[in-house]
C-alpha positions as CSV (number, residue, x, y, z in Angstrom):
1,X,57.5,28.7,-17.5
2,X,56.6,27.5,-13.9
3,X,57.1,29.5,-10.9
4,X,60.3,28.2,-10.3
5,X,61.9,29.1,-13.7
6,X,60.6,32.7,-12.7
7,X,62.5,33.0,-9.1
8,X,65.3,31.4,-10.9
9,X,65.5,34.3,-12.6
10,X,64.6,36.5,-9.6
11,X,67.6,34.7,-7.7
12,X,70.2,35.3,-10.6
13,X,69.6,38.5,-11.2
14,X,69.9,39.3,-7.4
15,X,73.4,37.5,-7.6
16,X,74.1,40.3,-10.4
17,X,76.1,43.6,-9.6
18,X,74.2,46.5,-10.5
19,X,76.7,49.5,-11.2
20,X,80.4,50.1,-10.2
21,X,80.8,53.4,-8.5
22,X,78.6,55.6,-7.0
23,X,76.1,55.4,-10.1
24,X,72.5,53.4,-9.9
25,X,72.0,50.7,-11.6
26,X,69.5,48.2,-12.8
27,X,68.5,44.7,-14.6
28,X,64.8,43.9,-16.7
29,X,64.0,40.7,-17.7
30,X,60.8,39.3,-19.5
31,X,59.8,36.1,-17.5
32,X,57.0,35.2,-20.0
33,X,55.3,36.9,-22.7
34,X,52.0,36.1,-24.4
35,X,51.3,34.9,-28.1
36,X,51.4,38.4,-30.0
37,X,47.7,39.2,-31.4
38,X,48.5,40.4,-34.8
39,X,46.3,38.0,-36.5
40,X,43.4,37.5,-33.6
41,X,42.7,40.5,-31.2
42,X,39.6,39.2,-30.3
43,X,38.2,39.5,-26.8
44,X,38.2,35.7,-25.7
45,X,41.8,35.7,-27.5
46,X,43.1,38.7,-25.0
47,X,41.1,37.7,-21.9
48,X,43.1,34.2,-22.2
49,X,46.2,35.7,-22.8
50,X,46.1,38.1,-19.9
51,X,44.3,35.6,-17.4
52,X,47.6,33.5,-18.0
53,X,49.6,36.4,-17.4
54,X,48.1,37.1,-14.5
55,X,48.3,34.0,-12.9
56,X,52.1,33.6,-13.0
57,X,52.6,37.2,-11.3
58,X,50.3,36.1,-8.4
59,X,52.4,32.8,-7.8
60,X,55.3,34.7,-8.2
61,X,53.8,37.5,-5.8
62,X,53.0,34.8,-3.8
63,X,56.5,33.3,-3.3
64,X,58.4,36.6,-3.4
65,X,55.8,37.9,-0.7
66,X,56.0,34.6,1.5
67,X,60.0,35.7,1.6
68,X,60.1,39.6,1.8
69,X,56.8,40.3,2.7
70,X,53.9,42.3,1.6
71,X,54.9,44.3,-1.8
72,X,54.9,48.1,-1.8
73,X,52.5,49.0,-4.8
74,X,54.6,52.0,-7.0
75,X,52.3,54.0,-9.6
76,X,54.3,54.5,-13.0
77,X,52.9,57.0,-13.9
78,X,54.5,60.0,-12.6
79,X,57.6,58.6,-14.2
80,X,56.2,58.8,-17.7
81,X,54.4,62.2,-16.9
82,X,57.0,63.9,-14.8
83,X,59.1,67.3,-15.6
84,X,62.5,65.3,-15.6
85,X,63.2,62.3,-17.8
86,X,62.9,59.2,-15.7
87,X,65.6,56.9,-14.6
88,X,65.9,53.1,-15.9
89,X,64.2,51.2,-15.4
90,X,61.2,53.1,-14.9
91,X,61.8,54.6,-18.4
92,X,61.1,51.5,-19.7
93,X,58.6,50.2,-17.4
94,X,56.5,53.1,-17.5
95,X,56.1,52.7,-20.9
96,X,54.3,49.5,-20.6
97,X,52.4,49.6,-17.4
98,X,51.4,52.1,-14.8
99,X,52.1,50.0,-11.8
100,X,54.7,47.7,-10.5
101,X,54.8,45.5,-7.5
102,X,58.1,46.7,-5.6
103,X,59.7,44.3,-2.5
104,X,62.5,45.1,-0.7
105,X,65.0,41.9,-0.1
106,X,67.0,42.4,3.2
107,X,70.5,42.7,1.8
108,X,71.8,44.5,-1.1
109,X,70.1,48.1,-0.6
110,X,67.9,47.5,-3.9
111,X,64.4,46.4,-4.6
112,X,62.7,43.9,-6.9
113,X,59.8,45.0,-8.9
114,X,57.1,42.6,-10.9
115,X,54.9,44.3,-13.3
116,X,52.5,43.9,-16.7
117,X,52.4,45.4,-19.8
118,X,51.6,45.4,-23.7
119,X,53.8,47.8,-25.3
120,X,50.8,48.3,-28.3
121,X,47.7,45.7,-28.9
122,X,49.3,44.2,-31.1
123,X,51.8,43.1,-29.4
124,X,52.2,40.2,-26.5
125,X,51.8,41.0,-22.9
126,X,54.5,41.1,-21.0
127,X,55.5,40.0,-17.0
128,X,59.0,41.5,-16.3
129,X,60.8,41.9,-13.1
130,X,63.0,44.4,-12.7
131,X,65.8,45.2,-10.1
132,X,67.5,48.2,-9.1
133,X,68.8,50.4,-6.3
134,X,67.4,53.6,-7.8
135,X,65.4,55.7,-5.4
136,X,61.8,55.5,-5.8
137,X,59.3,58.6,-6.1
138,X,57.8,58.2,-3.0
139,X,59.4,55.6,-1.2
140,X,61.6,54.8,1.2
């Protein structure tokens, strides 16, 4: 999927409510996902996979960073290490990655996160975004 599937995606889940109340709440979508490599985990097979990966979250990071600005970079893993159980969606994104790309839009008092992950070798890489107005470890 092009970049511009990708914001479309970005753009709709923006549109979405996130929780009635006073509770947080929060969307994750995958935006593309590699070939799995049960049946070829060589290294030219992975490198491939994950140079693809990479280069739809920089034009993404691109775009998104042309509107919001520069991205705030958020370390994942105190989330999977911490005392307390962490909140969605870091409880799932922690599980896959150790870092996500966070930007703050100027409305709507939540953020919008990019990040990477293989949840085993086996299985594809991932590039999700995620969206939520849970407070971040660390952040403003």
């Amino acid at each position: 999927m092009a970049v511009e599937g990708h914001l479309a995606i970005v753009d709709g889940l923006l549109a979405l409510p996130l929780a009635e109340g006073d509770g947080f709440g929060h969307h994750v979508r995958v935006l593309q996902a590699t070939q799995d490599f049960w049946d070829d985990r060589s290294p030219e097979a992975v490198e491939a996979a994950e140079e693809q990966i990479d280069a739809s979250l920089q034009a993404l990071a691109d775009v998104l960073t042309a509107r919001w600005g520069a991205p705030e970079r958020v370390d994942l893993d105190p989330y999977l290490w911490g005392e307390e159980p962490a909140p969605e969606p870091m409880a799932e994104l922690c599980q896959l990655s150790s870092v996500m790309l966070v930007w703050w839009p100027p409305t709507g008092g939540r953020w919008v996160a990019l990040s990477v992950g293989q949840a085993d070798p086996e299985f594809p890489v991932e590039l999700r975004v995620a969206m939520s107005d849970v407070p971040l470890h660390g952040s403003a």
